[in-house]
VOZA-608487 format. One record per residue: x, y, z of N, C-alpha, C in turn; residue number from 1. Coordinates in pm, whole numbers. Example, Ala and Ser with C-alpha at 12.3 -4.5 7.8 and 13.67 -1.06 7.14 Angstrom:
BEGIN
      nu      nv      nw     cau     cav     caw      cu      cv      cw  seq
    1319    -569     780    1230    -450     780    1320    -330     780    1
    1285    -225     708    1367    -106     714    1290       3     787    2
REM end
This chain:
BEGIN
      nu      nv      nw     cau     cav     caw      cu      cv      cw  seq
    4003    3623   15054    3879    3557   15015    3762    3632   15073    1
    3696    3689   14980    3578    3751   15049    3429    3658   15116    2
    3403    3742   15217    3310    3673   15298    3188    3679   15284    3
    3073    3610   15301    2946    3686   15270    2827    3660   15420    4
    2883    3843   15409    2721    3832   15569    2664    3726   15578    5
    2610    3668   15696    2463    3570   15697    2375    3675   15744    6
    2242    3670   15716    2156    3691   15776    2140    3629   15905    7
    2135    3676   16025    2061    3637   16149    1916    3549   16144    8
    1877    3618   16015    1678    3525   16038    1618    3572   16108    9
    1625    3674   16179    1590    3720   16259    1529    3895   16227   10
    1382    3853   16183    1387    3978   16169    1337    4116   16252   11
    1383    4216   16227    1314    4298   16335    1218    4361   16372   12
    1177    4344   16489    1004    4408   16492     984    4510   16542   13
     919    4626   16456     876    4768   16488     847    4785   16651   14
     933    4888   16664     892    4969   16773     790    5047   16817   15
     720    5061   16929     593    5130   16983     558    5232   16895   16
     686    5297   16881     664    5451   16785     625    5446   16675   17
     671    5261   16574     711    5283   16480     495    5228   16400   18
     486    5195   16475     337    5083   16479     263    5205   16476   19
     174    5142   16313      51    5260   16261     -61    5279   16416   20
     -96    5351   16394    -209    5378   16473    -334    5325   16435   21
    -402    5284   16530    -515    5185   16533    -638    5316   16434   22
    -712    5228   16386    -804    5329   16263    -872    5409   16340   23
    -926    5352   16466   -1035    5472   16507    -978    5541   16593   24
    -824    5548   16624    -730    5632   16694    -752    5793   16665   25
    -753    5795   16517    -770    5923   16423    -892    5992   16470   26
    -983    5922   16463   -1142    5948   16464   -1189    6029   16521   27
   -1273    6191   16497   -1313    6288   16622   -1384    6191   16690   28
   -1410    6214   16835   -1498    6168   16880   -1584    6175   16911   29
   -1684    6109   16939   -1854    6101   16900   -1896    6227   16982   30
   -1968    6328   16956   -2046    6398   17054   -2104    6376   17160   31
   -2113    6452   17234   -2199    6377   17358   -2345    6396   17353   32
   -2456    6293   17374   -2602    6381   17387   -2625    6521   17431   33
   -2670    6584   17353   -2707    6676   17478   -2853    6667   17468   34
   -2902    6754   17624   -3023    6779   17671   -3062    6857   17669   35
   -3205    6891   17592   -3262    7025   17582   -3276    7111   17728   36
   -3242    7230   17714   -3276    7294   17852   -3408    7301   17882   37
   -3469    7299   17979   -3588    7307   18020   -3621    7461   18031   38
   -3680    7501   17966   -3791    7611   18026   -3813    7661   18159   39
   -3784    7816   18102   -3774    7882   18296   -3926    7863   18297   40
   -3906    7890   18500   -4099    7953   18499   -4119    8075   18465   41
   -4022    8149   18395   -4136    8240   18345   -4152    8244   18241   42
   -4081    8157   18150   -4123    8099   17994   -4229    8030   18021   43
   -4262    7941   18076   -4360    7861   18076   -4478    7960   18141   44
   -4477    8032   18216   -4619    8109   18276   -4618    8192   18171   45
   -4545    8281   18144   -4601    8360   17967   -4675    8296   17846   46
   -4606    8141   17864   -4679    8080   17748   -4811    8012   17781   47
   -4839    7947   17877   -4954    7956   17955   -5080    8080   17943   48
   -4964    8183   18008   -5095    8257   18040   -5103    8332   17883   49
   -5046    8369   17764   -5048    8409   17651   -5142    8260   17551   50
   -5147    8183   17573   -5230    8068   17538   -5362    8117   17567   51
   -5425    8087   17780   -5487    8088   17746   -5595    8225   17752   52
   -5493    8340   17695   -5574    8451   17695   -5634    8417   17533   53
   -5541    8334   17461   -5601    8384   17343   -5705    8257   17304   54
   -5731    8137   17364   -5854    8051   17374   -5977    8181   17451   55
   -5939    8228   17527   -6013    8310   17612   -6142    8411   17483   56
   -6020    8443   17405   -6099    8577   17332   -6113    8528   17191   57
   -6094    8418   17197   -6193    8345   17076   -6299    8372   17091   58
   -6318    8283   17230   -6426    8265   17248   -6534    8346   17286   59
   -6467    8482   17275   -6503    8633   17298   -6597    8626   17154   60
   -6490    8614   17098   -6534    8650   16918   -6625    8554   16873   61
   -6653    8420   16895   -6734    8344   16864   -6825    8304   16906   62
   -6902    8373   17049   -7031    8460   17090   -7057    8546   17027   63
   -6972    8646   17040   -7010    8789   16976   -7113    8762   16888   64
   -7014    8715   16790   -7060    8688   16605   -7189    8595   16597   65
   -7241    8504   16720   -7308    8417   16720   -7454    8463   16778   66
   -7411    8547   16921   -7513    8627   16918   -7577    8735   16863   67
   -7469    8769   16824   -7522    8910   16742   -7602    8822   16566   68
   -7549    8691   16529   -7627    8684   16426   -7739    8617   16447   69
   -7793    8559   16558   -7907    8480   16648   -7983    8570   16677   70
   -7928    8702   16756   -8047    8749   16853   -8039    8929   16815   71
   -7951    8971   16731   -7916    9107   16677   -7843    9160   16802   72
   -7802    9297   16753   -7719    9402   16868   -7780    9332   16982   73
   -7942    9384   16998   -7917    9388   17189   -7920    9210   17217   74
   -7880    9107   17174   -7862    8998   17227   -7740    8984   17271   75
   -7603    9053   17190   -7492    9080   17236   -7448    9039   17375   76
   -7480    9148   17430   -7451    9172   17558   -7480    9055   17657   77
   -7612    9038   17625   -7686    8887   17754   -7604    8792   17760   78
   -7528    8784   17630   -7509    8654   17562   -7327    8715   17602   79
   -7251    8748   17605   -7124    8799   17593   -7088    8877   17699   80
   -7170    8953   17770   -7106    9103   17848   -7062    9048   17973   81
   -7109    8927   18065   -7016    8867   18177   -6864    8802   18118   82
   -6883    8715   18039   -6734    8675   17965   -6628    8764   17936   83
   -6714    8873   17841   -6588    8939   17816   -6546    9059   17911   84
   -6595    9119   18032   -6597    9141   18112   -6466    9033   18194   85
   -6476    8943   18243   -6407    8856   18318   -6279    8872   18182   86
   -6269    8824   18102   -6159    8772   18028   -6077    8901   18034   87
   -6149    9074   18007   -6087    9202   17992   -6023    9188   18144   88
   -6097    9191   18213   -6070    9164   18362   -5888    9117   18368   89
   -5873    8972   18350   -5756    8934   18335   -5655    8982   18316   90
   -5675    9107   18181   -5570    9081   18115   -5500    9248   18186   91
   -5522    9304   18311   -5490    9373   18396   -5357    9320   18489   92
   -5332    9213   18454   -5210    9120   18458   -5094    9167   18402   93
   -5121    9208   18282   -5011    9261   18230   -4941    9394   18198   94
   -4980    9484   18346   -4954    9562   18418   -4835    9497   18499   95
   -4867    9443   18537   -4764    9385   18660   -4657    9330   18552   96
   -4703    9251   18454   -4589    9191   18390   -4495    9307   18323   97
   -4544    9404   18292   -4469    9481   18270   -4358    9594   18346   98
   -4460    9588   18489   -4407    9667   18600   -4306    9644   18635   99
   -4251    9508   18641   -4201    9377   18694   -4081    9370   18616  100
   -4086    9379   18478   -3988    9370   18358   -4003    9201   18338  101
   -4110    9176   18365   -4118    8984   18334   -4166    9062   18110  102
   -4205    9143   18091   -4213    9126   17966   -4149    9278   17947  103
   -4135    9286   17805   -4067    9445   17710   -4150    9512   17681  104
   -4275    9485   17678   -4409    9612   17663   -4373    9720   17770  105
   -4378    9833   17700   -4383    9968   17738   -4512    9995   17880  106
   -4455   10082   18004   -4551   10054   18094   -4662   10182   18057  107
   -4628   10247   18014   -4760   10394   17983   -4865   10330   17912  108
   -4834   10301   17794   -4874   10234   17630   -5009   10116   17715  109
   -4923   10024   17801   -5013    9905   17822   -5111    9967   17984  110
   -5044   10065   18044   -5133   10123   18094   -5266   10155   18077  111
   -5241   10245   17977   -5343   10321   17859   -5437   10285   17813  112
   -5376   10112   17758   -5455   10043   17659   -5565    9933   17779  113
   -5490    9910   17925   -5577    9858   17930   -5711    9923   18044  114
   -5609   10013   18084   -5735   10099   18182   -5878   10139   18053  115
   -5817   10185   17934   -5932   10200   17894   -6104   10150   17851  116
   -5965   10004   17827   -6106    9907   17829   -6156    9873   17970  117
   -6155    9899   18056   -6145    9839   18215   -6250    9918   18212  118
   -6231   10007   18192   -6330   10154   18187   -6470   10160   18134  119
   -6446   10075   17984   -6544   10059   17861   -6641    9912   17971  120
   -6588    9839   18008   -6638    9683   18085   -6698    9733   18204  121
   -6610    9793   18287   -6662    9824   18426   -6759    9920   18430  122
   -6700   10026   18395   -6749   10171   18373   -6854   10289   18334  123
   -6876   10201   18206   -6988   10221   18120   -7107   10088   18091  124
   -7074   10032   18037   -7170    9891   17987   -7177    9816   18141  125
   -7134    9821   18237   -7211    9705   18318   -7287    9817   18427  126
   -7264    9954   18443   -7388   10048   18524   -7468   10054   18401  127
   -7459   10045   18302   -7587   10070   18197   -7552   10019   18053  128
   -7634    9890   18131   -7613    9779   18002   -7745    9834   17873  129
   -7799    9914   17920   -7887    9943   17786   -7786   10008   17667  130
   -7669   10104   17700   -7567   10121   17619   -7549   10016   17504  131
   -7528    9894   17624   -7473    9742   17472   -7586    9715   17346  132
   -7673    9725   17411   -7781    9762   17258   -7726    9794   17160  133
   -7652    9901   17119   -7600    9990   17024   -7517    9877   16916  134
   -7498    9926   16828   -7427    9819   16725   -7256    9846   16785  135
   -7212    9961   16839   -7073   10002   16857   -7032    9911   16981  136
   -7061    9851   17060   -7048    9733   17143   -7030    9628   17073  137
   -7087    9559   17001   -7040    9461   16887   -6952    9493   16807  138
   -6906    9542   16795   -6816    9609   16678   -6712    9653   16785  139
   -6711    9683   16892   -6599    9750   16982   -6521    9596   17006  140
   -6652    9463   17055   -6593    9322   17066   -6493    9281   17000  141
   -6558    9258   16840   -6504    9235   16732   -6412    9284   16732  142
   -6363    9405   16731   -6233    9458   16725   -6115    9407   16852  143
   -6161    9398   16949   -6089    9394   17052   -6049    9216   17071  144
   -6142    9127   17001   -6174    8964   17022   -6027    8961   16891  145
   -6037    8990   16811   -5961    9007   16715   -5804    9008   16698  146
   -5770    9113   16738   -5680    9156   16769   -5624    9133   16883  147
   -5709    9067   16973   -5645    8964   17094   -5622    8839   17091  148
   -5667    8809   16953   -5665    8625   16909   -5512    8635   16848  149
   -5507    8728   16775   -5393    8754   16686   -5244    8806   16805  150
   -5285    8900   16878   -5157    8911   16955   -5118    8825   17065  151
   -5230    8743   17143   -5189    8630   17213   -5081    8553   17167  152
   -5163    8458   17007   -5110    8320   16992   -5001    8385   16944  153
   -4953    8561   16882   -4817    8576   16814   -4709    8548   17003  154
   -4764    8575   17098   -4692    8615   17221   -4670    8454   17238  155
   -4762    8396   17199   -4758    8225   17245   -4639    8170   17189  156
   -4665    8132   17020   -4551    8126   16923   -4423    8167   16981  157
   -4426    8306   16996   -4268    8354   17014   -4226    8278   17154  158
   -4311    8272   17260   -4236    8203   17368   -4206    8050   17348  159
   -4281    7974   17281   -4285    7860   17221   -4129    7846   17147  160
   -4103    7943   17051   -4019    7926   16989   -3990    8092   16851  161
   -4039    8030   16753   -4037    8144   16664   -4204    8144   16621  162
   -4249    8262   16558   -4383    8293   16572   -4359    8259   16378  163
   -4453    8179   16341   -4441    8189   16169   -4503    8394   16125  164
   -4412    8334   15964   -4391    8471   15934   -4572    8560   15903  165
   -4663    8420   15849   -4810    8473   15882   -4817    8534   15987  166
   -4838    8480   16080   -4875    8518   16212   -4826    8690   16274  167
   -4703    8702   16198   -4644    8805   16248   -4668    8915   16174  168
   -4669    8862   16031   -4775    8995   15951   -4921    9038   15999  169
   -5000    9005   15993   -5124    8938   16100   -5159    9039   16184  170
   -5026    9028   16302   -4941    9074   16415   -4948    9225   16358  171
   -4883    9291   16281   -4840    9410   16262   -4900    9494   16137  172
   -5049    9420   16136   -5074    9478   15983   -5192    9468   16007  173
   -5298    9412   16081   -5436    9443   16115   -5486    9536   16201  174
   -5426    9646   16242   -5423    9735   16353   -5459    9802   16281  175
   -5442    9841   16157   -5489    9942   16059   -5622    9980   16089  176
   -5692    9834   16042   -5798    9859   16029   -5883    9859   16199  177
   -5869    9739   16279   -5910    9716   16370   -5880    9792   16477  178
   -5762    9908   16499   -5758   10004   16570   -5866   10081   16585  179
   -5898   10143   16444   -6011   10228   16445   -6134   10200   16491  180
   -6135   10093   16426   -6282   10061   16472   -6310   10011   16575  181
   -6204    9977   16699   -6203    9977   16834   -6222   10090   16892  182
   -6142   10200   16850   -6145   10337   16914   -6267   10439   16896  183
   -6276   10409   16775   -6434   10483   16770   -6554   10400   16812  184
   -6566   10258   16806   -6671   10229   16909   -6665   10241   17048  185
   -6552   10242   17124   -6532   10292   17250   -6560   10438   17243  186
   -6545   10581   17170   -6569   10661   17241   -6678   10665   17222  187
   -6756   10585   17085   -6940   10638   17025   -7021   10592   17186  188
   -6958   10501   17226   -6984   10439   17369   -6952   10554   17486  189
   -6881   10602   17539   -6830   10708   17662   -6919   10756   17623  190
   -6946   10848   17484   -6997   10982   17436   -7168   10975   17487  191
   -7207   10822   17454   -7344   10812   17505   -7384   10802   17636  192
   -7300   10759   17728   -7291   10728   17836   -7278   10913   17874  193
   -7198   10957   17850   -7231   11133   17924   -7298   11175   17895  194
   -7388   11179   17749   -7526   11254   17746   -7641   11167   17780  195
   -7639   11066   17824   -7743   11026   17873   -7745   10934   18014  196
   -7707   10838   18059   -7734   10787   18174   -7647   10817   18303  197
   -7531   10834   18245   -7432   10876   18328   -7494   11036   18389  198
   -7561   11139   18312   -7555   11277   18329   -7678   11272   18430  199
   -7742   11141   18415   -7897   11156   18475   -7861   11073   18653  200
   -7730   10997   18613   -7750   10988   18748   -7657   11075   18839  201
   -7538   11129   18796   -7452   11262   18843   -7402   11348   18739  202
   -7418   11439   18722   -7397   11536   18624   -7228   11534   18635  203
   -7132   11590   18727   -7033   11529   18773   -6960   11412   18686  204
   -7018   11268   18726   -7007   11200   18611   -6970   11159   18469  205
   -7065   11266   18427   -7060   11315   18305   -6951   11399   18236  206
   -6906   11505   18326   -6801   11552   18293   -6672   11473   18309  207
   -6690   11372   18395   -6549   11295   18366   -6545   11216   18268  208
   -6651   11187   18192   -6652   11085   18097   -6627   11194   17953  209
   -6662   11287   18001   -6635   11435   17880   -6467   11454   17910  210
   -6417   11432   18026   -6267   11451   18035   -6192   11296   17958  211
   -6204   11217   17958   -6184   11075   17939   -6177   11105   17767  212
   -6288   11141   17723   -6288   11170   17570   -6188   11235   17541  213
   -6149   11365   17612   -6091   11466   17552   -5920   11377   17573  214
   -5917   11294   17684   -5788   11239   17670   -5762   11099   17558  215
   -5902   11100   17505   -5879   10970   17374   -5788   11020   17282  216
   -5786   11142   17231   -5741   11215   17116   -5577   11174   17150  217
   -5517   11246   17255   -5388   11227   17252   -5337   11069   17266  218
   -5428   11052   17327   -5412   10881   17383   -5408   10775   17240  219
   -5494   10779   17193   -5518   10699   17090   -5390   10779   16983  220
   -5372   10828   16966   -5210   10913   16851   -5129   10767   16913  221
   -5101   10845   17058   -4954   10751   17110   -4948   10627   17103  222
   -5086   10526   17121   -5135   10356   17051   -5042   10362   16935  223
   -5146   10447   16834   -5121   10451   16747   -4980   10425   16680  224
   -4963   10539   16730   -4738   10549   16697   -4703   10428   16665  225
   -4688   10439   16841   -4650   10337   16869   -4596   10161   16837  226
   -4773   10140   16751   -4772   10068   16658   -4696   10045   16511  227
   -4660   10174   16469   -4644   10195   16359   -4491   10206   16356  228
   -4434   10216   16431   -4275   10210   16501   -4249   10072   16528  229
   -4347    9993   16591   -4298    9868   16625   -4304    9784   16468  230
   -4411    9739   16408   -4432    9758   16242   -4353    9777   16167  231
   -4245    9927   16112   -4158    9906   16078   -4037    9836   16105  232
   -4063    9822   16225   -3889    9784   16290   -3922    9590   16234  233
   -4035    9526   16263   -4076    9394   16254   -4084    9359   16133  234
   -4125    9442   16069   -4163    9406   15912   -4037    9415   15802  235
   -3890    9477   15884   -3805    9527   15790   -3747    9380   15851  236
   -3748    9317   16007   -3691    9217   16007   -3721    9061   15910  237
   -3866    9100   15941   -3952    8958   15838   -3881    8966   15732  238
   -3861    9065   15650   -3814    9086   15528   -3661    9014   15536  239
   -3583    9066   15590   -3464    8987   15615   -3437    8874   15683  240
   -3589    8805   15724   -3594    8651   15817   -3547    8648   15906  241
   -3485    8780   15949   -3500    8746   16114   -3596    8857   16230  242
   -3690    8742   16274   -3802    8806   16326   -3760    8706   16448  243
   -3717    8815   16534   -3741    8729   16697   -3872    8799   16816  244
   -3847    8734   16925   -3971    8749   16998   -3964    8884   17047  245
   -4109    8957   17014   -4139    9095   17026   -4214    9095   17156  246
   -4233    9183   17277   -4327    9166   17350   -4422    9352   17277  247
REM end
């Protein structure tokens, strides 16, 4: 006589192993905040002091332009030649920053560029401010107010973060013009200064300001280059969107 199993009733309950996994078991897990790094001090003193050189030589440029259209050439100077004096003054700073390796500017180049104006401020126009009369003092400003508004805030930007792609054309494409007309109002400036006030008070003098000229020629090439090397290398990056911080 055949038999038939009972069921027990009893049914059986999954084992540890056998039990789905809870839903958010699966789940990557959440990221953690993170915290922006803070800024070294010497990010923050570059951007500082690249700020406020370039509030500085605004405000170079917006005398200049103000006196010179108020009071003509010789108001210039009355009106501008302590400021921009002090502000040129400053930027003898970045000698050291370069000495130092706190920035990537070349030490000859920024040598060069800034003894000369040190030269043009100290040198010439404040022993004989009748020089600033001349229209090439306004026009030497202009050039120099300019091109210091423009390479500050690009130095600002880049320490900030990324410099927009304006700014950096700007940066590498107004030198064209504003080189020149920096360089030739600085020497139309030396040149007057040795045939006339400089020669009358040491003849001596004079010939160093005749040596100074003769070293514009090579001097002003190597600016020059210089520029035109950094330019391609920046402008081929813009083109391909990646433009990082240039000193």
């Amino acid at each position: 006589m055949a038999t038939t199993k009972r069921s027990s009733g009893v049914e059986k309950q999954p084992s540890g192993e056998d039990k789905a996994p809870a839903a958010d078991a699966a789940a990557p897990p959440k990221p953690k905040p993170t915290i922006g790094k803070p800024p070294s001090t010497e990010t923050a003193y570059l951007f500082v002091y690249n700020f406020l050189s370039s509030v500085l030589w605004f405000t170079v440029f917006s005398r200049t332009l103000t006196h010179g259209i108020r009071f003509g050439f010789e108001g210039v100077y009355p009106g501008v030649g302590l400021f921009a004096r002090v502000t040129q003054t400053l930027a003898t700073l970045e000698i050291t920053h370069s000495l130092t390796g706190l920035v990537r500017a070349p030490l000859m180049t920024t040598l060069m560029q800034i003894s000369s104006r040190i030269l043009l401020v100290w040198g010439v126009t404040y022993p004989f401010p009748e020089l600033a009369a001349s229209p090439a003092y306004t026009t030497m400003l202009l050039a120099w107010s300019v091109t210091e508004v423009i390479r500050y805030s690009f130095f600002a930007a880049s320490t900030a973060g990324t410099a927009p792609s304006e700014l950096v054309w700007l940066r590498y494409n107004t030198f064209f013009v504003l080189y020149p007309m920096g360089i030739l109002s600085e020497t139309w400036l030396i040149y007057q200064a040795a045939v006339g006030p400089a020669a009358a008070v040491r003849p001596e003098l004079a010939w160093v300001l005749y040596a100074i000229l003769a070293i514009y020629v090579p001097g002003s090439y190597i600016l020059y280059t210089h520029m035109m090397k950094q330019r391609v290398k920046v402008m081929r990056k813009l083109k391909g969107g990646d433009v990082k911080k240039t000193q």
